[in-house]
N, C-alpha and C positions, 0 to 999 in steps of 0.2 A: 504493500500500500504506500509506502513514503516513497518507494522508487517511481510508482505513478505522479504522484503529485510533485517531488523535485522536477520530472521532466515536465509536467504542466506547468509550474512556476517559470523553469525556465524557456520554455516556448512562450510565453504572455512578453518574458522580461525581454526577449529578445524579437516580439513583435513590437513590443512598445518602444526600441530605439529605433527601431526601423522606420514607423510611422515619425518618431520627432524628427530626424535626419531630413528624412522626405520633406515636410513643415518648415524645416529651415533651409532649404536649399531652395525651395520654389519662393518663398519670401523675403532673399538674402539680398540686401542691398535694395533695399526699398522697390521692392519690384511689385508693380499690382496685376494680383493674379485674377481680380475677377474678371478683367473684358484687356483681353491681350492682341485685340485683333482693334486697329485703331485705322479713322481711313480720314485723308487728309487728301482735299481736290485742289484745295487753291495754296499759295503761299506768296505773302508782300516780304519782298525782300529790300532791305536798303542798299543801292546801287548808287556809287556817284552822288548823294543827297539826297537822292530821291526815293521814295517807296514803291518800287516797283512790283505790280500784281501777276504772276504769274500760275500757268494751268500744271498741276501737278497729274506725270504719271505716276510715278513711282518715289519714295520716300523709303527711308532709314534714316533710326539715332542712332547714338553713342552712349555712352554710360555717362559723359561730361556733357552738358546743355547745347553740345553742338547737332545739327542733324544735314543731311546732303538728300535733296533731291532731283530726281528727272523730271526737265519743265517737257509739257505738250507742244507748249507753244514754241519754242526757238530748238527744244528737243537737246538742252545741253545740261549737265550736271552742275547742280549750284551746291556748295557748302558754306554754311552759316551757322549762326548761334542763336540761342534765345534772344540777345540781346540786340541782334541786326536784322531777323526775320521771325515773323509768325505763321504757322501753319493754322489750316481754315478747315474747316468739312463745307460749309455753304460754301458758296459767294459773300465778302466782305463787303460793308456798306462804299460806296465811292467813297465818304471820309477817311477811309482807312488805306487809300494810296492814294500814290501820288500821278500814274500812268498806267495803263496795261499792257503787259512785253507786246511790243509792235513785228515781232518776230513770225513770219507763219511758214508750214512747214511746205 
């Protein structure tokens, strides 16, 4: 009977690391795991002085506040930061640039 339950105990103790390991590695470094799929159309970039609006294909971050994406519109790779460009899911009010990329493909 104690050889039953030592092995119960230690299958519990050794599920219960398993699960905490799991819990911290999917939440490690501030990461949010409940909506992991994020979709970002537009992006105003500061160019030159000016806030320029462009169409976003494709997008990726960084782990640092920077992120690069592929425009629709001129079809070229921009890299930026939080602090020179915002990314959009709509369309941005026209207050919120300054032009839209005059580039077409």
């Amino acid at each position: 009977m104690k050889k039953g339950l030592l092995k119960k105990i230690l299958y519990c103790t050794l599920a219960t690391g398993v699960v905490a390991v799991a819990a911290l590695t999917f939440t490690s470094c501030n990461k949010d795991i409940t909506d992991l799929h994020y979709q970002f159309n537009y992006a105003v970039i500061e160019e030159n002085g000016q806030d320029v609006l462009h169409k976003v294909k494709s997008w990726a971050d960084s782990d640092s506040e920077s992120f690069t994406i592929q425009t629709e519109c001129c079809d070229n790779y921009i890299w930026s930061s939080a602090n020179r460009g915002n990314l959009y899911k709509n369309k941005p009010d026209s207050s919120a640039y300054d032009v839209e990329c005059e580039h077409g493909n």
